[in-house]
LUMMAR-440294 format. One line per field, with one value per atom (N, C-alpha, C, CB): residue number from 1; residue in one letter; x, y, z. Coordinates in steps of 0.001 Angstrom, whole numbers, always signed. Glycine has a CB too. Layout:
REM LUMMAR-440294
seq: (NUM/...)
type: (A/...)
u: (X/...)
v: (Y/...)
w: (Z/...)
***
This chain:
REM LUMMAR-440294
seq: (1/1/1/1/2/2/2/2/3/3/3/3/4/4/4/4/5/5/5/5/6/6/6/6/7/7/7/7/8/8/8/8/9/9/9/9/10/10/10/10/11/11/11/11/12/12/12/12/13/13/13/13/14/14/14/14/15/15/15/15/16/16/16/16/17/17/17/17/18/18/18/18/19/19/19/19/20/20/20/20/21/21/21/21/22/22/22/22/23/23/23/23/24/24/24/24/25/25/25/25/26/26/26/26/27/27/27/27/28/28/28/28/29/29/29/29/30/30/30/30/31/31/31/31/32/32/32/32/33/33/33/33/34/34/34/34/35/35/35/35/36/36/36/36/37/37/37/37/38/38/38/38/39/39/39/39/40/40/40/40/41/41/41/41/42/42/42/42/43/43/43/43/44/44/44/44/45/45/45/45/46/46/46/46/47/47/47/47/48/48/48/48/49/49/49/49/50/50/50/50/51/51/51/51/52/52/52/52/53/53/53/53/54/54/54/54/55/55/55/55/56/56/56/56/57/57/57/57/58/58/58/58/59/59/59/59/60/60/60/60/61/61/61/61/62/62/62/62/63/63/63/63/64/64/64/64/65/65/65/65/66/66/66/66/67/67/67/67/68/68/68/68/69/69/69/69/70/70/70/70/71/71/71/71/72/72/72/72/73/73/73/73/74/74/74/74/75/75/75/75/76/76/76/76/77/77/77/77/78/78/78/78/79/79/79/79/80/80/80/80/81/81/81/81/82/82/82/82/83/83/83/83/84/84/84/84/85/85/85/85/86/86/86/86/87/87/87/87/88/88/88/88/89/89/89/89/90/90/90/90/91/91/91/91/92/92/92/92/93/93/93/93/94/94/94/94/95/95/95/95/96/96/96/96/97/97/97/97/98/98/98/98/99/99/99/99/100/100/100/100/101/101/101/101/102/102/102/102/103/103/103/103/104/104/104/104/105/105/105/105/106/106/106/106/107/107/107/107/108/108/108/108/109/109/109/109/110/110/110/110/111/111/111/111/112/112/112/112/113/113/113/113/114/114/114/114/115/115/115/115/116/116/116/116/117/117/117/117/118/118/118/118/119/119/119/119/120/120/120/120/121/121/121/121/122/122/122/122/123/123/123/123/124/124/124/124/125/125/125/125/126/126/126/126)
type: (X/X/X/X/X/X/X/X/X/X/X/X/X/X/X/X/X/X/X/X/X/X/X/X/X/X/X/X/X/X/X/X/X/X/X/X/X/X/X/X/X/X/X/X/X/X/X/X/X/X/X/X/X/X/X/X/X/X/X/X/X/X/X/X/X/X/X/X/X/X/X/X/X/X/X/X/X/X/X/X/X/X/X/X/X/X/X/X/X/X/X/X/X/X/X/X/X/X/X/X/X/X/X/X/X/X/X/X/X/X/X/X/X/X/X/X/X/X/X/X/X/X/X/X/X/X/X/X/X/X/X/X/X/X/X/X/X/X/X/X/X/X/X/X/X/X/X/X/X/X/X/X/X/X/X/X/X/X/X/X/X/X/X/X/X/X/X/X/X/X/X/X/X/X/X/X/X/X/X/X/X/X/X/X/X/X/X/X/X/X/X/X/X/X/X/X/X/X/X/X/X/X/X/X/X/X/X/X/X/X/X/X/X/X/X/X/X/X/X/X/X/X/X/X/X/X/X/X/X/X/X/X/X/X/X/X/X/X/X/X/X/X/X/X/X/X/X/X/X/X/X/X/X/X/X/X/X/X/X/X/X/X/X/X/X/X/X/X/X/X/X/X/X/X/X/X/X/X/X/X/X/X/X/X/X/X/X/X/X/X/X/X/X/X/X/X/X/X/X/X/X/X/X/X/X/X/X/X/X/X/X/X/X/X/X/X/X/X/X/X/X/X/X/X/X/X/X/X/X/X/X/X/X/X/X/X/X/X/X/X/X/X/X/X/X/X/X/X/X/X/X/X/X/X/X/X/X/X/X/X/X/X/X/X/X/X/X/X/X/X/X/X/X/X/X/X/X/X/X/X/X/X/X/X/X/X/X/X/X/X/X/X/X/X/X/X/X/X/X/X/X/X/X/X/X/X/X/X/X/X/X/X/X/X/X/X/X/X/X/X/X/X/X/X/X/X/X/X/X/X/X/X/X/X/X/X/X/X/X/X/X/X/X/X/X/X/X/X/X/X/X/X/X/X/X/X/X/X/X/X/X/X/X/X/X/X/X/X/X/X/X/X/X/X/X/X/X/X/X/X/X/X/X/X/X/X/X/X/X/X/X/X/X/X/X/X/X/X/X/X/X/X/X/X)
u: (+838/+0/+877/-950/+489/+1198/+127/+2826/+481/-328/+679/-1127/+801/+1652/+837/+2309/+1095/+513/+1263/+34/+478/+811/+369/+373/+665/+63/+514/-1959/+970/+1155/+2431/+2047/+2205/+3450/+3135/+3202/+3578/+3080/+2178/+4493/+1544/+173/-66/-1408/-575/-974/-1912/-1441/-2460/-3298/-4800/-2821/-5946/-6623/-7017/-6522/-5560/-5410/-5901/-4362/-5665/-6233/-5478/-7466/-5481/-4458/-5382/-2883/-4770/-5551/-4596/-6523/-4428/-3952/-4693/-4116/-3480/-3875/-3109/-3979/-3637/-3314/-3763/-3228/-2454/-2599/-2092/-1931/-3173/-3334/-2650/-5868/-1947/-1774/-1351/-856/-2146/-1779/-2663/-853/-3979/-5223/-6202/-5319/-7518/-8661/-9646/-9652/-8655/-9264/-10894/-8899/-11355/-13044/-13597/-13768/-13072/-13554/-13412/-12960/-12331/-12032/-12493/-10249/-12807/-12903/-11513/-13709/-11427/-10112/-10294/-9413/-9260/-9315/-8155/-9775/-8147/-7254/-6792/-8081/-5745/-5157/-4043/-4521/-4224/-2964/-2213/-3548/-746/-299/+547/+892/-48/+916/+2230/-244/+3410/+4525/+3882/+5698/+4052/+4309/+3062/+4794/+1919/+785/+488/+252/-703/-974/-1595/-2129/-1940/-2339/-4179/-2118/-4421/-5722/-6537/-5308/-7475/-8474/-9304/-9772/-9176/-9743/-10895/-8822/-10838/-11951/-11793/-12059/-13067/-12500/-13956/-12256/-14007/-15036/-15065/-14873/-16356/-16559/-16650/-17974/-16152/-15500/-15936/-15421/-16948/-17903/-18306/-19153/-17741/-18061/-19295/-17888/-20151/-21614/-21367/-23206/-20543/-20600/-19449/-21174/-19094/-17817/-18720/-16525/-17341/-17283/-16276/-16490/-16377/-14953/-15480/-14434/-14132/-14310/-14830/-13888/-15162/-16032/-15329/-16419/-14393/-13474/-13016/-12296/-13304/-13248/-14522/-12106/-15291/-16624/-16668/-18400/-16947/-17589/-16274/-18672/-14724/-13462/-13129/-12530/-12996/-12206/-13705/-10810/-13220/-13878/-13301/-13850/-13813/-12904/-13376/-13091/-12912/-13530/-12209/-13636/-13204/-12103/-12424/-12120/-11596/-12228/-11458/-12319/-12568/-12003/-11068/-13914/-11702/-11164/-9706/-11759/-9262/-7887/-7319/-7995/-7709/-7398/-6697/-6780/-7500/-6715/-8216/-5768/-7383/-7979/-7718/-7325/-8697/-8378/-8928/-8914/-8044/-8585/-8564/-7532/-9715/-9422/-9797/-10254/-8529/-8717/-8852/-7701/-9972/-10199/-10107/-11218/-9873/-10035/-8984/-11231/-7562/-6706/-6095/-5828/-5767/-5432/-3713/-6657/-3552/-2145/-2267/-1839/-3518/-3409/-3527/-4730/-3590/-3694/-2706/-4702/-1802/-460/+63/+363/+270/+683/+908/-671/+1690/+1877/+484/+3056/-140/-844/-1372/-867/-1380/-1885/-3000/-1781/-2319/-4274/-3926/-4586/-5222/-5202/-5917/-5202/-5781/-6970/-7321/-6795/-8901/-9628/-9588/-10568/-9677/-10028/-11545/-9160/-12304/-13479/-14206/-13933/-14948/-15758/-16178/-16915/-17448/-18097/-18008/-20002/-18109/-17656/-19339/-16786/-19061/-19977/-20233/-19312/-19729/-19993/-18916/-20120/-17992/-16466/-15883/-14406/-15338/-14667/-12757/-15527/-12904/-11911/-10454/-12627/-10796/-10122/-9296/-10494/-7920/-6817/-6652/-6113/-7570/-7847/-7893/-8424/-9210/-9847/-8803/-11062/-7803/-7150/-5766/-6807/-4965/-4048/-3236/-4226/-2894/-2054/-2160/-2189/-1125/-786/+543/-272/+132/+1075/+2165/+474/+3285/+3954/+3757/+5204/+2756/+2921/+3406/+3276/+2459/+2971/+2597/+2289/+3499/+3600/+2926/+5652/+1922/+980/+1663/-463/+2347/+2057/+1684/+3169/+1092/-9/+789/-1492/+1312/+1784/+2076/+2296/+2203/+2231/+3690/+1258)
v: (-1190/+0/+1245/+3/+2071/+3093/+4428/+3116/+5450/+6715/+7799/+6889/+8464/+9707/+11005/+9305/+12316/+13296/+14238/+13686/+15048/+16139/+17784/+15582/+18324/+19693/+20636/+19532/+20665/+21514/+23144/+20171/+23430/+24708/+25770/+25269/+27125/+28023/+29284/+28623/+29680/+30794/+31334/+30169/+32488/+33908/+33563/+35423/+34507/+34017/+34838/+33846/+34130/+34047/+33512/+34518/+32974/+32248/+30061/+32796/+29636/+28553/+27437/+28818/+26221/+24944/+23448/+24861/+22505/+21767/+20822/+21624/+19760/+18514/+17373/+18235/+16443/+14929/+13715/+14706/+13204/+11663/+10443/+11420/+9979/+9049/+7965/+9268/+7011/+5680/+4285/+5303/+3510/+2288/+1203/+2452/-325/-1214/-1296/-1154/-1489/-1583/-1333/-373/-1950/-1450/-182/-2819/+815/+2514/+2712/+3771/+2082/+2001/+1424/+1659/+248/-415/+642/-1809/+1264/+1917/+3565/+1779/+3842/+5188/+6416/+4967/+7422/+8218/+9152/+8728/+9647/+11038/+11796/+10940/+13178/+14015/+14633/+15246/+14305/+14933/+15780/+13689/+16736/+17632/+17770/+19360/+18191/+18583/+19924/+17073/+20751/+22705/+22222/+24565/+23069/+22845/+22859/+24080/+21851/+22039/+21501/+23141/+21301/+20983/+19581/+21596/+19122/+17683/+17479/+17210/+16233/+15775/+16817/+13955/+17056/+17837/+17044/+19694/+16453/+15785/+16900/+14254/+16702/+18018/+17537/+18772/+16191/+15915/+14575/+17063/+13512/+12278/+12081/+10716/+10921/+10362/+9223/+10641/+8737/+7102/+7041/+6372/+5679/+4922/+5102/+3747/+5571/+6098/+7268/+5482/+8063/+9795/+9847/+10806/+9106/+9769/+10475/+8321/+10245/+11364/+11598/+11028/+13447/+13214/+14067/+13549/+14224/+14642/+15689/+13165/+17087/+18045/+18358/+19450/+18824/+19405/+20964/+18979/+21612/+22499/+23592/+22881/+24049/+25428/+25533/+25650/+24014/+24183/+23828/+23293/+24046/+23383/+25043/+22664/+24735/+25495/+26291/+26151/+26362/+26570/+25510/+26578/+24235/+22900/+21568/+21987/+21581/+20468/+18550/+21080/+18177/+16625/+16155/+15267/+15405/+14225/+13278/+15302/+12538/+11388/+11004/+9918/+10540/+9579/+8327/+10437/+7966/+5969/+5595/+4287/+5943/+5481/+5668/+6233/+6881/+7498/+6947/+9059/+6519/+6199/+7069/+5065/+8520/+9630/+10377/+10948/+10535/+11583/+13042/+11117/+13955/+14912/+15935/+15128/+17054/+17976/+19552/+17789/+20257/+21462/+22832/+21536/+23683/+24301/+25489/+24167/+26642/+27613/+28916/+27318/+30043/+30679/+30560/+30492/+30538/+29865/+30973/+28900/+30369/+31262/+30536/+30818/+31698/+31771/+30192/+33431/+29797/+28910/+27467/+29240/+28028/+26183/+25942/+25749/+26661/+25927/+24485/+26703/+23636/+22496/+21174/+22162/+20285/+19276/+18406/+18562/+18360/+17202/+16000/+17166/+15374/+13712/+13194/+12833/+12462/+11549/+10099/+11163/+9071/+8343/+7318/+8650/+6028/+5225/+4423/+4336/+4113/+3839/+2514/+4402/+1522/+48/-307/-818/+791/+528/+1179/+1102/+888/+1691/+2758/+1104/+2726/+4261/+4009/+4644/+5145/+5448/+5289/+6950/+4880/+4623/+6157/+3337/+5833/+7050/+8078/+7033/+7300/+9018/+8527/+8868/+9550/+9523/+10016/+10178/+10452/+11019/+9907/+12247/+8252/+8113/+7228/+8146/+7557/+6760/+5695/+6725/+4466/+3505/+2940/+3411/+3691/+3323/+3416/+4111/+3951/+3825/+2890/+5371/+2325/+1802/+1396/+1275/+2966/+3464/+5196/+2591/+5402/+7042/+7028/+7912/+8645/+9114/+9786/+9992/+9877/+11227/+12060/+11585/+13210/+14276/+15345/+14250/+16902/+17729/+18854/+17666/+19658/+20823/+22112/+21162/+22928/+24184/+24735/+24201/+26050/+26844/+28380/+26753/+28892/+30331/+30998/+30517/+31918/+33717/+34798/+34049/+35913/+36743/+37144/+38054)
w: (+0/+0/+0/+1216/-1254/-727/-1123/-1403/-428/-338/-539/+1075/-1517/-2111/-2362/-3548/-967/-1215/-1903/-237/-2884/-3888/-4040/-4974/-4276/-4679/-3155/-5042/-2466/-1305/-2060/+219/-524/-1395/-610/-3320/-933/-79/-1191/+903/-387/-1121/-41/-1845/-824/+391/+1000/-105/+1838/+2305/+2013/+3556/+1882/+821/-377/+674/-805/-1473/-1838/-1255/-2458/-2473/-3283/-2890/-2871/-3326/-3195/-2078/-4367/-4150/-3899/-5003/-2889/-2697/-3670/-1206/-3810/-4001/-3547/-5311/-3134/-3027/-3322/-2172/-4492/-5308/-4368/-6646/-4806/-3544/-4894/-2759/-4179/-4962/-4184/-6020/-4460/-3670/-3136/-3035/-3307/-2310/-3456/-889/-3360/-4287/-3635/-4608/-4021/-3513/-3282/-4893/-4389/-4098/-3385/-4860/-1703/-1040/+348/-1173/+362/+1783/+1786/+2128/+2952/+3325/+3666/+4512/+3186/+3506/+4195/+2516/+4522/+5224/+5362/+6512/+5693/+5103/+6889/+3705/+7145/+8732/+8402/+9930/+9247/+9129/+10820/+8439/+10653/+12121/+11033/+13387/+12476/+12480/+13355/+13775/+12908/+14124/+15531/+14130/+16602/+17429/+18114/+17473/+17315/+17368/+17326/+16550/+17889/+17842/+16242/+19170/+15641/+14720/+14760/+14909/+13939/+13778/+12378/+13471/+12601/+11010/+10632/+11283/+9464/+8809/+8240/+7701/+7556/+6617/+5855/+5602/+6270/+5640/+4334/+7100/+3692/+2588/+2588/+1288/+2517/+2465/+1048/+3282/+826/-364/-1274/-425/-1528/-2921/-2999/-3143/-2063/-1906/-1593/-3222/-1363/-1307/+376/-1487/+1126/+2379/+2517/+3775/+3427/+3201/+4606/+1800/+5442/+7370/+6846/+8958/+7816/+8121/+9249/+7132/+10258/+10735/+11297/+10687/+11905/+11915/+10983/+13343/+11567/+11134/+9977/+11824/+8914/+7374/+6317/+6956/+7474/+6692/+5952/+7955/+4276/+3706/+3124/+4578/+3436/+3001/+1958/+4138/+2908/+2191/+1650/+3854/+593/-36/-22/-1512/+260/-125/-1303/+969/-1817/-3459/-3383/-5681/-4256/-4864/-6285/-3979/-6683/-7950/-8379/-9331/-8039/-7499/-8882/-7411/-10284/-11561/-11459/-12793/-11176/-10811/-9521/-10656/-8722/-7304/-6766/-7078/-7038/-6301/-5323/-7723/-4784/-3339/-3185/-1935/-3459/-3678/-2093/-5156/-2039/-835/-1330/+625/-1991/-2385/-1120/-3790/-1194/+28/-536/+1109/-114/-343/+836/-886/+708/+1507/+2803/+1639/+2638/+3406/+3985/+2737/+5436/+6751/+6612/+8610/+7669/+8235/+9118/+9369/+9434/+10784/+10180/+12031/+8863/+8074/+7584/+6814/+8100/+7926/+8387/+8480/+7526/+8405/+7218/+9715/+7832/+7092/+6999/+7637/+5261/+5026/+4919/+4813/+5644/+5144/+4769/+5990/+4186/+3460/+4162/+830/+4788/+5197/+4833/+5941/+4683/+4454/+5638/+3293/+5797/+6445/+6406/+6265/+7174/+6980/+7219/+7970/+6679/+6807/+5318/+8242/+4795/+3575/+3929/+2999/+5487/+5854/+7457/+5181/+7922/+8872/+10060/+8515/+11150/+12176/+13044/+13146/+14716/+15090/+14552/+16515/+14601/+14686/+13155/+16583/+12438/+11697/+11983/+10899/+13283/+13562/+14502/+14337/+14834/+15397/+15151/+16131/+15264/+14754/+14431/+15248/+15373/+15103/+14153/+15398/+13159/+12098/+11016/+11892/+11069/+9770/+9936/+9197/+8728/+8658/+7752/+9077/+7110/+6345/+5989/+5224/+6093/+5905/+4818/+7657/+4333/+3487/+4283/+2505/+3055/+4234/+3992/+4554/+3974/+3825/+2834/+4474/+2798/+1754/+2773/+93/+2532/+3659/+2507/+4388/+3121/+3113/+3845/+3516/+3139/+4094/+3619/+4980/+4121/+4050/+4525/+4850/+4037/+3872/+3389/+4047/+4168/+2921/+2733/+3013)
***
């Protein structure tokens, strides 16, 4: 299994970037993903995951209506488009896969997943 995130970099702020992560080694259309970030110094923060066929996707509060998630299974890529970007969304990216298709009560806990990318670093300034 491997998970390779893309598209990071730095942009003003206001500005907007889209991540991807291209998944291989697993049949992408069975599992659920999700997109975690950590800021220096900061604990791990989930931003936003999707069950295996996109029909639902979860964010957390403070990017609902900024950041979008998608995927598209054909591509076996995972996409995270971020709009409207702060100084405070700075932070290294990850995309994760789920060992589950859709998600029960939490989408948020470590458990559930078991495999990660390494990362693409955002960072917002001017």
């Amino acid at each position: 299994v491997q998970l390779v995130e893309s598209g990071g970099g730095l942009v003003q702020p206001g500005g907007s970037l889209t991540l991807s992560c291209a998944a291989s080694g697993f049949p992408c259309d069975d599992y659920a993903m999700s997109w975690v970030r950590q800021a220096p110094g900061k604990d791990l923060e989930w931003v936003s995951a999707i069950t295996f066929n996109g029909a639902n996707t979860y964010y957390t509060e403070s990017m609902k209506g900024r950041f979008t998630i998608s995927r598209d299974n054909a591509e076996n890529t995972l996409y995270l488009q971020m709009n409207s970007l702060k100084s405070e969304n700075t932070a290294v990216y990850y995309c994760a896969k789920a060992q589950i298709p859709v998600y029960g009560s939490s989408w948020r806990s470590p458990t559930l997943y078991d495999y990660w990318g390494q990362g693409t670093q955002v960072t917002v300034s001017s």
